[in-house]
C-alpha positions as CSV (number, residue, x, y, z in Angstrom):
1,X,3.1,-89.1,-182.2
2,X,0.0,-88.6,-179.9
3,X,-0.1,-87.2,-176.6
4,X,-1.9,-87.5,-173.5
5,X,-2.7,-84.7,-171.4
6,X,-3.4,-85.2,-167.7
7,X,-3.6,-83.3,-164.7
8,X,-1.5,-84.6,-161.7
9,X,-3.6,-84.8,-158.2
10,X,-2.1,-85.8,-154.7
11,X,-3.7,-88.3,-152.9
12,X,-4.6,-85.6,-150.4
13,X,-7.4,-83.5,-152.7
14,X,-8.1,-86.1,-155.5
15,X,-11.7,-87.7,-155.7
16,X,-11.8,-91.5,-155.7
17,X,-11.2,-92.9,-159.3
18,X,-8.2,-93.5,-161.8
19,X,-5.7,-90.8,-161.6
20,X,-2.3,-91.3,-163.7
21,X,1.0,-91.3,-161.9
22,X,3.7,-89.8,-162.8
23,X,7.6,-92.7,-162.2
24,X,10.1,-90.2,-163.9
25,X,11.2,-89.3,-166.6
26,X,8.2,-89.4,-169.9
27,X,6.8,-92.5,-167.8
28,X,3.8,-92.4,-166.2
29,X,1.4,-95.5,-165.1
30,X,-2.4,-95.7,-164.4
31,X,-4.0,-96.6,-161.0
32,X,-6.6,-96.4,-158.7
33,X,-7.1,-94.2,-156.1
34,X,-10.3,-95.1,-153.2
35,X,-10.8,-93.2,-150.4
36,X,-9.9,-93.8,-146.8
37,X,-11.6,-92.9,-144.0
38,X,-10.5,-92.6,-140.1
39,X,-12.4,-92.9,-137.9
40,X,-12.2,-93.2,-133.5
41,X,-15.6,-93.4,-132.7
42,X,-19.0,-95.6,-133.7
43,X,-19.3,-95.1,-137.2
44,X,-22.1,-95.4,-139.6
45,X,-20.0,-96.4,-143.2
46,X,-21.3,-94.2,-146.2
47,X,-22.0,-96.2,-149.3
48,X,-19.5,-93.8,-150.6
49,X,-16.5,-95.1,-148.4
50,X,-14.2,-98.2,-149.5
51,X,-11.8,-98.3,-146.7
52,X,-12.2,-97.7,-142.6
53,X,-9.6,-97.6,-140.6
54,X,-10.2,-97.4,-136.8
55,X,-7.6,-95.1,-135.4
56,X,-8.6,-95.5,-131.4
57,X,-9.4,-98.5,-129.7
58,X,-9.5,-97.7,-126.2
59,X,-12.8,-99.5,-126.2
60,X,-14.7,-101.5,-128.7
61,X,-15.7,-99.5,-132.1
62,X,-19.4,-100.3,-133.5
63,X,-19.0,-100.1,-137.5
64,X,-22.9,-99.9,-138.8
65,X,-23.1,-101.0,-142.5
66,X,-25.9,-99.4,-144.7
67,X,-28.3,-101.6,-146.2
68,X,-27.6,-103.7,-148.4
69,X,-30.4,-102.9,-150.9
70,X,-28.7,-99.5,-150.7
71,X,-25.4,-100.9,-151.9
72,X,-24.2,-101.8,-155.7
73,X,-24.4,-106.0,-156.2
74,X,-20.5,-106.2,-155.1
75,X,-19.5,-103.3,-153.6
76,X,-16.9,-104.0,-151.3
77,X,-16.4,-102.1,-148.1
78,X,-12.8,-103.0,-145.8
79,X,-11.9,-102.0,-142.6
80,X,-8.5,-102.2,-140.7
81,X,-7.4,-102.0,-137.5
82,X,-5.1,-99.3,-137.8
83,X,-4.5,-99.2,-133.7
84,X,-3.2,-102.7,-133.4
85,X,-4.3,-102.8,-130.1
86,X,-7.7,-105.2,-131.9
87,X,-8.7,-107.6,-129.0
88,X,-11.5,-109.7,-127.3
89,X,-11.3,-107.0,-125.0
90,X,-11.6,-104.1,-127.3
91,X,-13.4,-105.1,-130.7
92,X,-14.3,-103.3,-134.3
93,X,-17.8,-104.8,-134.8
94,X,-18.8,-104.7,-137.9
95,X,-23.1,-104.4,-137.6
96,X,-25.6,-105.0,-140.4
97,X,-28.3,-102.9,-140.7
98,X,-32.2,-103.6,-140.5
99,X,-32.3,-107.5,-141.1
100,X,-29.4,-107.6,-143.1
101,X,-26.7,-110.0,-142.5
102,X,-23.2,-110.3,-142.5
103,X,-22.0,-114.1,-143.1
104,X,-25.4,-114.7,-142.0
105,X,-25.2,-113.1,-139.0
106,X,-26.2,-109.8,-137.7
107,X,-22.7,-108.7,-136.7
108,X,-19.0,-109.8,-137.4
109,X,-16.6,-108.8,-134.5
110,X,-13.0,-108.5,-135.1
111,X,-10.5,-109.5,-132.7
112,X,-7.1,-109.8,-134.0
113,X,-4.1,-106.8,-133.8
114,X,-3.6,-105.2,-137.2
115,X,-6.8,-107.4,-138.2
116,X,-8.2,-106.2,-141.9
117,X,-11.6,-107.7,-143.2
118,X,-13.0,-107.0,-146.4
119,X,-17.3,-107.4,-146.9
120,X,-18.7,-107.6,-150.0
121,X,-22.9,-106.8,-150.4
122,X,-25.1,-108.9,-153.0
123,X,-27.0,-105.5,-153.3
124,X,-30.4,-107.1,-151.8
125,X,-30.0,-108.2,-147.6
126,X,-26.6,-109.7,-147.4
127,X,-22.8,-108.8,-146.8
128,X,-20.2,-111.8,-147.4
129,X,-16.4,-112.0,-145.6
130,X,-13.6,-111.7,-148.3
């Protein structure tokens, strides 16, 4: 009998990556852990963040992507309205960099309460809604 040694993490201190679970007992299962950031101001996304959540909408929120020659072909970055107070009114816009485009255009606002939109980059100019 083999056995597998692994060191258990909370979600709190462990670095993005697969981390093994522990569901009672001897059973354990494998996932994957990204990391989230908060954010209630402008925000310029890292090409090290996966999720954005906008905690304070009390006005709009600029979200300004990084290039997209600076991004992995298919990374994925997703953002959330986390207030769900998303409106015309109070926006998340989502803003390409340089002459980058999102969906072909140089911005994507979003508009709905609770709203989550997930952009993927083709690792040269462009960003595409998933």
């Amino acid at each position: 009998m083999s056995r597998i040694k692994a060191k258990f993490v909370d979600s709190e201190t462990a670095p993005t990556g697969r981390i093994l679970r522990s569901i009672g007992g001897s059973q354990a299962t494998w996932g994957t852990l990204f990391t989230r950031t908060a954010t209630a101001v402008d925000y310029s996304v890292l090409i090290t963040d996966y999720y954005i959540g906008v905690t304070d909408l009390t006005v709009s929120r600029t979200m300004t992507i990084p290039l997209a020659s600076a991004c992995y072909n298919g990374q994925v970055f997703l953002f959330k309205d986390e207030t769900g107070t998303c409106s015309g009114a109070k926006k998340i816009i989502l803003l390409a960099s340089g002459a980058d485009t999102i969906d072909g255009a140089a911005n994507q606002d979003l508009t709905a309460k609770w709203i989550s939109v997930g952009i993927v980059s083709d690792g040269v100019s462009q960003f595409f809604v998933i």
